[in-house]
C-alpha positions as CSV (number, residue, x, y, z in Angstrom):
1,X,0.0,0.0,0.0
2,X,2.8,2.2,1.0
3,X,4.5,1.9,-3.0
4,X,0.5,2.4,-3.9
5,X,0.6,6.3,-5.0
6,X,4.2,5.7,-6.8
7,X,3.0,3.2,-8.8
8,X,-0.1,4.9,-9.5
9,X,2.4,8.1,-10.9
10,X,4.2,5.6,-13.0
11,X,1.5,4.2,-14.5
12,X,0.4,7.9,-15.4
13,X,3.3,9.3,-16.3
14,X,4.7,6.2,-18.5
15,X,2.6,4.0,-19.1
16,X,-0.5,5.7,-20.3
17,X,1.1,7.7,-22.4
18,X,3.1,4.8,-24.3
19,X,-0.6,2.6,-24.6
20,X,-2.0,5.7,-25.8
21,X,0.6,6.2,-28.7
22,X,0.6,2.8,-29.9
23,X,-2.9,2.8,-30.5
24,X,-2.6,6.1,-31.9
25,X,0.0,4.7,-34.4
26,X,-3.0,2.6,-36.0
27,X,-5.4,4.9,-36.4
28,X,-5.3,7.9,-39.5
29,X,-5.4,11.0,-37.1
30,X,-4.9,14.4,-37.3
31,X,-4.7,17.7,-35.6
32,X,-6.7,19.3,-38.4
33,X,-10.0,16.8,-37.9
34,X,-11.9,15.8,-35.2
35,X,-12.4,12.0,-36.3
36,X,-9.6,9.3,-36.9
37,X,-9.9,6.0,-39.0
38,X,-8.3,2.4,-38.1
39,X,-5.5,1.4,-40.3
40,X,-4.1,-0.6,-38.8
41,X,-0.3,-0.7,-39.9
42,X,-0.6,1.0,-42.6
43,X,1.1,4.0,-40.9
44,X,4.1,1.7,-40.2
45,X,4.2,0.9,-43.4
46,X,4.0,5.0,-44.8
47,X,6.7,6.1,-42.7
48,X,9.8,3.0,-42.9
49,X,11.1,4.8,-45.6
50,X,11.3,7.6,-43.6
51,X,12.6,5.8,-40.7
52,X,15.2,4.5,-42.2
53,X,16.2,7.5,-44.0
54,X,16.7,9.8,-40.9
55,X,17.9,6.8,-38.8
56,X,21.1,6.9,-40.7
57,X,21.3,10.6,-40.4
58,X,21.0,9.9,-36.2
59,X,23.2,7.2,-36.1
60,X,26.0,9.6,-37.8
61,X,25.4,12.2,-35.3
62,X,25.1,10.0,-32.2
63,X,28.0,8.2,-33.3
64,X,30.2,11.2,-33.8
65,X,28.8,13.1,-30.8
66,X,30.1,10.0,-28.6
67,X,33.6,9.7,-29.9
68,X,34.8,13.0,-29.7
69,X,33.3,13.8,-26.2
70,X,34.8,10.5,-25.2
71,X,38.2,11.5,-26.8
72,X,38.4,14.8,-25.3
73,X,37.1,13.8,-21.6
74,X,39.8,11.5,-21.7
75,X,42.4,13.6,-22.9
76,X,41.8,15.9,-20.6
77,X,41.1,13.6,-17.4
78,X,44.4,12.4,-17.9
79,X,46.3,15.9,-17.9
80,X,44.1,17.0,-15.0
81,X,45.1,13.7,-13.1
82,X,49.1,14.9,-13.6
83,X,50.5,16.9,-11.4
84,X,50.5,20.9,-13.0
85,X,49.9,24.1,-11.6
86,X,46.3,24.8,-11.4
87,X,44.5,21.7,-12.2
88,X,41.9,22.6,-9.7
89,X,41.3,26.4,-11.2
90,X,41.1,23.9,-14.4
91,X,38.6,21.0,-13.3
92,X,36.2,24.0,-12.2
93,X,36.5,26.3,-15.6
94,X,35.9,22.7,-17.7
95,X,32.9,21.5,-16.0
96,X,30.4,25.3,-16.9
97,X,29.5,23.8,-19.9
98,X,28.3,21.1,-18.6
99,X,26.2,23.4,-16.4
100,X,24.5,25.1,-19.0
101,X,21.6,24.2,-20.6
102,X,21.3,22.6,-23.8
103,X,19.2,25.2,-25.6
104,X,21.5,27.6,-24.3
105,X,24.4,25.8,-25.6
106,X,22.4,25.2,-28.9
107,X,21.8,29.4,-29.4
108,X,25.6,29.8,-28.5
109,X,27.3,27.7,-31.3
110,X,24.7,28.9,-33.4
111,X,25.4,32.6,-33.2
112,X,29.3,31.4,-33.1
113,X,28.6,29.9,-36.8
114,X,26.4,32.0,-37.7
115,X,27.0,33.1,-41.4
116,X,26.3,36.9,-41.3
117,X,27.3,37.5,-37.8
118,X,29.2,34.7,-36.2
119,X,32.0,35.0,-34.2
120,X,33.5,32.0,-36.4
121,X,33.6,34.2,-39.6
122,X,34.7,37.4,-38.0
123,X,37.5,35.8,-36.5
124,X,38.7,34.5,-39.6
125,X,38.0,38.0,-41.3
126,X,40.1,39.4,-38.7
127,X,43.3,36.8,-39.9
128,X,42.8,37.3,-43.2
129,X,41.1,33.9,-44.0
130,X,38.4,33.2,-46.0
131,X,34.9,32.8,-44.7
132,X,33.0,29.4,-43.8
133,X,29.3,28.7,-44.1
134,X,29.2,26.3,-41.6
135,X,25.2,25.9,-41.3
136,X,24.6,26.7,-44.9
137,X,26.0,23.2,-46.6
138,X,25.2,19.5,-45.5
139,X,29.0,18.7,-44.3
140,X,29.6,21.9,-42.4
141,X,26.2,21.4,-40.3
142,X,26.3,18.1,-39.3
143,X,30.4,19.0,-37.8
144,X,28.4,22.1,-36.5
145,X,26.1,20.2,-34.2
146,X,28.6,17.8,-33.3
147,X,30.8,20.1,-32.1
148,X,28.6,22.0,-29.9
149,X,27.4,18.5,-28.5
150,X,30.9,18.1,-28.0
151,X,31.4,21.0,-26.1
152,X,28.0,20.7,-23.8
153,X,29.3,16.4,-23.1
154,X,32.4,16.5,-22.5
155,X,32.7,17.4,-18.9
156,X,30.9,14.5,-17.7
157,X,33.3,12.1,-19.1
158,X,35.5,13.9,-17.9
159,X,34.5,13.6,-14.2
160,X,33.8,9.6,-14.7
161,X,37.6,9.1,-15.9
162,X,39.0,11.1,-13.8
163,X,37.7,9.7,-10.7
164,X,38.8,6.5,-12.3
165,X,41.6,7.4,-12.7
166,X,42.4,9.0,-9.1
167,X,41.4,5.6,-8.0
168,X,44.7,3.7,-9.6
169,X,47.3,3.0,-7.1
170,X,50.2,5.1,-7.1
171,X,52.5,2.1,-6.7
172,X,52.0,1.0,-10.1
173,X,52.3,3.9,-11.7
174,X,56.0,4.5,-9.9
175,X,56.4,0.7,-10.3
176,X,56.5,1.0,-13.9
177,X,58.9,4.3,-14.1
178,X,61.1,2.2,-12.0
179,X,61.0,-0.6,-14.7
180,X,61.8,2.4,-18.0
181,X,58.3,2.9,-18.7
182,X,57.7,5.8,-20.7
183,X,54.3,8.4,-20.2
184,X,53.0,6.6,-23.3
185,X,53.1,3.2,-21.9
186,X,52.0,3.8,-18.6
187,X,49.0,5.1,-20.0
188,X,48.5,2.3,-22.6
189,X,49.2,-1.1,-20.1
190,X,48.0,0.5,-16.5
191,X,45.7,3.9,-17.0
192,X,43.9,2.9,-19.7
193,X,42.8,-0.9,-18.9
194,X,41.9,0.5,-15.3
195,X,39.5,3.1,-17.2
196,X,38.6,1.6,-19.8
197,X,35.6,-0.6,-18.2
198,X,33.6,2.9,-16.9
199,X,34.4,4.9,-19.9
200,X,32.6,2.4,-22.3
201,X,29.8,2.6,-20.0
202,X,29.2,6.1,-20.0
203,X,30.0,6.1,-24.1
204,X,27.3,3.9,-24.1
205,X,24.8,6.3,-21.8
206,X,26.0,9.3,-24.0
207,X,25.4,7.3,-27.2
208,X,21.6,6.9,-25.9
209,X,21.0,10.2,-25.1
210,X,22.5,10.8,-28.2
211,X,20.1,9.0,-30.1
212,X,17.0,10.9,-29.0
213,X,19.0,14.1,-28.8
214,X,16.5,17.0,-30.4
215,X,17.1,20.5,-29.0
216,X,20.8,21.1,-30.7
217,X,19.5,20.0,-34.1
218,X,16.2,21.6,-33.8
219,X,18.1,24.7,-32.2
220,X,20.6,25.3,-34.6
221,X,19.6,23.7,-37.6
222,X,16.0,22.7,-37.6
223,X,17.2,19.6,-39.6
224,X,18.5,21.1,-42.0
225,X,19.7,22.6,-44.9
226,X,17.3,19.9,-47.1
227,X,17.1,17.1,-45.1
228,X,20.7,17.1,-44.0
229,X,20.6,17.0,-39.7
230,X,17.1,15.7,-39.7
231,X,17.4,12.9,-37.3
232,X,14.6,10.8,-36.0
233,X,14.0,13.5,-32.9
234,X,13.4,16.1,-35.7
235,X,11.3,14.0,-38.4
236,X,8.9,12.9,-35.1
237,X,8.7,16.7,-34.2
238,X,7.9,18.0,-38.4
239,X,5.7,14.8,-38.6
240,X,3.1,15.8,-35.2
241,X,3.6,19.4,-35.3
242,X,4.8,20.3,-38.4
243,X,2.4,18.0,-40.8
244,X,-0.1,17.1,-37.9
245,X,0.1,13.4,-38.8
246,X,-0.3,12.4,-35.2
247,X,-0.7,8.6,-36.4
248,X,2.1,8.6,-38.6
249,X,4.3,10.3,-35.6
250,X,3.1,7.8,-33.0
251,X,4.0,4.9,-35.5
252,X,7.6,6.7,-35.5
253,X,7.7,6.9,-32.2
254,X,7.7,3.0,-31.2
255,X,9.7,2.2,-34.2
256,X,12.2,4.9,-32.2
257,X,11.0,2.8,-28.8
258,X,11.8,-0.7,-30.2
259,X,15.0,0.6,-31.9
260,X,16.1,2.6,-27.9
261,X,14.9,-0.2,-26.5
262,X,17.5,-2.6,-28.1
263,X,20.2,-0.7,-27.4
264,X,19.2,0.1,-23.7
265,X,19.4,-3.5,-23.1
266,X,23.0,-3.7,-24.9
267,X,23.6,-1.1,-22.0
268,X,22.6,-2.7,-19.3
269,X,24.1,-6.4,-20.3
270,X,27.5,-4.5,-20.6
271,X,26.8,-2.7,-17.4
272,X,26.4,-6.6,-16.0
273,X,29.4,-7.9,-17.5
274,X,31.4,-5.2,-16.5
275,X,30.1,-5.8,-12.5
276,X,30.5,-9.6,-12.8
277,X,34.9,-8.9,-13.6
């Protein structure tokens, strides 16, 4: 009785809402009419073309947008975990964008790229280089995104490796000196097997959130130019609120579910691997 009104809130908040969009994704409903007509999967059927279409475009981007955060929080946990003047001032000043907002992030790399008044091109201006259209052509907006996802994740990783790493007996570090070890090897046969186990685990949590990622696209490139940075968040969004195919959108969205679904469990059977060791 106690777990009563949580259960209650779940079944609300989750899954209502989920029942609710399933059957929604059988039915031929609008926002622009009142009535709605069973079709069964005929809306599954409409949209895989689509599906598939952006799902490669989101796979790019949450692939990308893992890797380099991953890359860079590494990189950096590592030079923090050395011993140099002001690592402290550092680990502070590297964790505020982490703090901020995504939208906020989102408007920030979009006025930085901006094409008429970005801080990218005036800089550039300024050193006599020619100027970039970074939002205006299919390449340059995709490494736009990315970047600024970059920038907003890779704190976080930062924090997981470094506690890692602050966790690795010292002896073994001066162990290996003693043997001839150089930097590069210490860090390739003791640093990185001892992180290595966390650090996939939290690539894998950053590729999932990734994956349903919506307000840096949506911010700073609305999907586009054409089609190029629509991902599967974005397509959902156009489809419900753009086209008002609320059946067509629902039959997205557990496509998306199954699809999140899969590679949830992937997580969570590494997660249980990892413990097992």
């Amino acid at each position: 009785m106690i777990a009563l009104p949580a259960v209650l809130l779940f079944l609300v908040i989750a899954i209502y809402p989920l029942i609710s969009s399933i059957g929604t994704s059988l039915y031929d409903q609008s926002l622009l009419r009142p009535d709605r007509t069973f079709v069964g999967f005929d809306n599954y059927t409409a949209i895989f073309g689509e599906f598939m279409a952006r799902l490669g475009t989101t796979l790019t981007f949450a692939t990308l947008a893992t890797i380099f955060p991953v890359l860079l929080g590494v990189a950096l946990a590592v030079l923090l975990n050395a011993r140099i003047r002001g690592r402290n001032i550092l680990r502070g000043t590297l964790m505020l964008p982490w703090l901020l907002p995504g939208v906020v992030v989102s408007f920030l790399w979009a006025w930085i790229f901006n094409d008429s008044y970005g801080v990218l091109n005036h800089l550039l201006t300024m050193v006599g280089l020619p100027e970039v259209s970074m939002l205006g052509n299919p390449t340059g907006a995709m490494a736009a995104v990315v970047i600024a996802k970059t920038w907003h994740s890779f704190p976080w990783i930062m924090v997981v490796a470094l506690s890692v790493l602050q966790t690795l007996p010292a002896e073994q570090l001066e162990a290996a000196t003693i043997d001839g070890a150089t930097r590069s090897q210490r860090f390739r046969y003791i640093s990185l097997p001892h992180i290595v186990g966390p650090v996939a685990l939290v690539a894998t949590l950053e590729f999932i959130y990734n994956f349903g990622n919506f307000d840096t696209i949506f911010v700073m490139t609305g999907g586009g130019p054409g089609d190029s940075t629509t991902t599967l968040a974005v397509s959902l969004y156009q489809l419900a609120f753009g086209s008002y195919e609320l059946g067509k959108a629902s039959a997205m969205g557990v496509l998306w579910l199954i699809l999140l679904a899969i590679i949830s469990s992937a997580y969570l059977l590494l997660n249980r691997r990892l413990e097992k060791r």
